[in-house]
C-alpha positions, 0 to 999 in steps of 0.5 A: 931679524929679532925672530932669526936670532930667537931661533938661532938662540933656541936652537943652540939650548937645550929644550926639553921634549914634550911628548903628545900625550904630556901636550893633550894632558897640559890641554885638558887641564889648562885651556880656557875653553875647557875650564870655562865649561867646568866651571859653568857645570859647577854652577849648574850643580850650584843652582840645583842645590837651591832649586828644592828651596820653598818660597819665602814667607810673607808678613804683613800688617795694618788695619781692618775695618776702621772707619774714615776720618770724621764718621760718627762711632755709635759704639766701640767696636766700630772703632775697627783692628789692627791686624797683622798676617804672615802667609807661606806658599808651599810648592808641591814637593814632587815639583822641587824634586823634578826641578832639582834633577832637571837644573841638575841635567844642564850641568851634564849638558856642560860636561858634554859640551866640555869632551865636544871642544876637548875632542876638537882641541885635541885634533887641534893639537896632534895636527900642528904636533905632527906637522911639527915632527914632519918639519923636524924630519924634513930639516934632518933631510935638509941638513943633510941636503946642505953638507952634500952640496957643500962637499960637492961644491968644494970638490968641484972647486978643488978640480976646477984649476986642473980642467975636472970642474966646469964654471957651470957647475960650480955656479949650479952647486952654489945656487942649490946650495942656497936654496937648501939654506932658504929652505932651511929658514923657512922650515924653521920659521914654521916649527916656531909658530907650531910651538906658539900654536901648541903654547896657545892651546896649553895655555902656556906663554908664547916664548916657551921653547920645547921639542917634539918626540919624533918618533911617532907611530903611523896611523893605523886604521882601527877596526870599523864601529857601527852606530852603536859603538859611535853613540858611546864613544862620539862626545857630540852625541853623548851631548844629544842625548844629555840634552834629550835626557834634559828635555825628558826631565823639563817634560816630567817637570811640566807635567807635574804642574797638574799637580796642586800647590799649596798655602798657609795664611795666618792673621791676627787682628787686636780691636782698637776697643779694649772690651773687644776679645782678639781674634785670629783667622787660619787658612788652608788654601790649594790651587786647582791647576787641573781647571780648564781655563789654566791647563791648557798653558801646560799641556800646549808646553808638553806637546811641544817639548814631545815634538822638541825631543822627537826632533832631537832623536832625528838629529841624532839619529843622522848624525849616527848615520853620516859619522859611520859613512864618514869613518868607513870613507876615512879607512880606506883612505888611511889604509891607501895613503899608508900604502903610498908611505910604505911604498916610498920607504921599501922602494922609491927612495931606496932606488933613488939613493943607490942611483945618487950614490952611483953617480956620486962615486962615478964623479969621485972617480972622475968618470962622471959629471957634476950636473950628473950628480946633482941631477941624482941627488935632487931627484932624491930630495924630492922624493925624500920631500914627496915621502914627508909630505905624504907621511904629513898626510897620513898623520893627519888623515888619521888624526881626523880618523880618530876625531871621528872616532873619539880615540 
């Protein structure tokens, strides 16, 4: 009860109306989903900026060659040292370079995946925007539904004392018309919940109220891509190649660990005998990563990410091939089902009008039946209805035409 007087409130004020384009806009700036990979990008990019650091410095202190507790010292020196050291590694910079650039390409990754989910909301959205605006076409047909049957019914109970009416009748007007009513409340009951649906996807509180711009272009098939075209607009296959560029970068960045590092140590040691001179010792030390007991790890980790990145370009390669099929498949489709549409518009429902307002006239002029003319008109409600549910399908045909296409 809540919920009809809602819409019964709503329907009284004034909303304002949001066109298609404002709604996709709302989206891709506020839906959660889509913010989540921004900010996941961002702190890919983040990470990247420390992966150049070097290894922090080592430092140490204690004592070198001092005797145990309790043995017999001969002579001052074997007293021992005391020592301290700090020691730095040093990552090949080449390694940091290739690190750096490879952190860098998972945040491409996320951006990719951002336009895959964006693509998906976004067909998301212009499906329940459509079906709204044929709900909103279908309760002006219903409207219209509603006053004709009033008037019919109250024509025939205004002739039904002088003998020009049957009971029948009055009884069939009166159940059409609350069938009309019924169908009125259920049509509006689902504009409601495409408002909460687009609210929900525009992050936006589930009790604000707007209206859709009906007037809406119908699909129109758009000239066929080949797999080239469908490897720059398709954001599911840009994300395939971001990750492959990524695998290419992790491959660079393994290869190189043929590459040797570095370290520098340094030690001061201070003899516990004052006659004894300070001594220090400085070392220079490179690992030798091209030994065979240590490149087989790496060069096991190449191969595999060779047979990782050919794989990857099969899949892509596939999924090339059925988005083509898929969108050539589509286009005839949409071009069949807008000649159905064409078809309601230009003769089915033109004839079936003339037809209803033959018979409306005749049973004005009390040469006809009023089951005659609710015959009639039902005949052109239902075609009206058939139109708008084709029409519904169109839209969305050419929604999923345009999801497959990135447009």
């Amino acid at each position: 009860m809540a919920w009809l007087l809602l819409l019964g409130t709503t329907a009284k004020a004034q909303v304002p109306v949001l066109p298609l384009d404002s709604v996709l806009s709302k989206i891709s700036q506020n839906n959660p989903m889509l913010q989540e990979f921004r900010l996941r990008g961002q702190a890919q990019n983040a990470m990247a900026e420390g992966a150049i650091s070097q290894m922090a410095p080592m430092v140490g202190a204690g004592v070198f060659m001092v005797p145990y507790p309790g043995q017999m010292i001969m002579e001052g020196q074997d007293r021992g040292m005391v020592m301290t050291s700090v020691e730095q590694e040093i990552t090949n910079p080449a390694k940091l370079k290739a690190r750096q650039n490879y952190q860098r390409s998972k945040a491409a990754i996320e951006e990719a995946g951002r336009d895959v989910t964006y693509n998906q909301l976004r067909a998301q959205a212009k499906t329940a925007y459509l079906q709204w605006v044929v709900l909103e076409k279908k309760k002006s047909v219903l409207l219209e539904s509603q006053r004709i049957m009033q008037f019919m019914l109250k024509l025939s109970r205004v002739r039904y004392p002088y003998n020009q009416s049957s009971l029948g009748s009055i009884y069939k007007a009166e159940g059409r018309l609350a069938e009309v009513e019924n169908m009125l409340l259920m049509n509006d009951s689902e504009i409601g919940m495409k408002n909460i649906q687009l609210n929900m996807l525009m992050n936006l509180p589930q009790e604000n109220r707007f209206a859709v711009d009906t007037l809406v272009r119908v699909p129109e098939p758009i000239a066929l891509a080949d797999t080239a075209e469908l490897r720059t607009t398709r954001s599911d296959v840009r994300q395939i190649d971001q990750t492959i560029e990524s695998m290419r970068l992790n491959l660079r960045l393994e290869s190189l660990q043929r590459l040797p590092d570095f370290s520098i140590r340094l030690e001061n040691m201070m003899p516990r005998d004052k006659m004894m001179a300070q001594t220090f010792t400085a070392m220079g030390m490179v690992s030798i990563p091209i030994a065979p007991w240590s490149s087989k790890m790496y060069k096991s980790n190449i191969k595999a990410m060779k047979l990782e990145i050919a794989g990857m370009q099969k899949g892509r390669e596939n999924i090339l091939n059925e988005a083509q099929s898929m969108v050539k498949s589509m286009a005839l489709e949409l071009q069949t089902k807008r000649t159905q549409v064409q078809n309601y518009e230009a003769k089915i429902i033109p004839a079936l009008r003339r037809n209803y307002e033959t018979t409306l006239l005749s049973y004005e002029q009390n040469t006809g039946q009023l089951p005659l003319v609710i015959d009639a008109w039902e005949a052109l409600n239902m075609a009206q209805m058939e139109y708008l549910n084709n029409l519904e399908q169109l839209y969305l045909i050419g929604v999923n035409y345009e999801k497959e296409l990135e447009k």
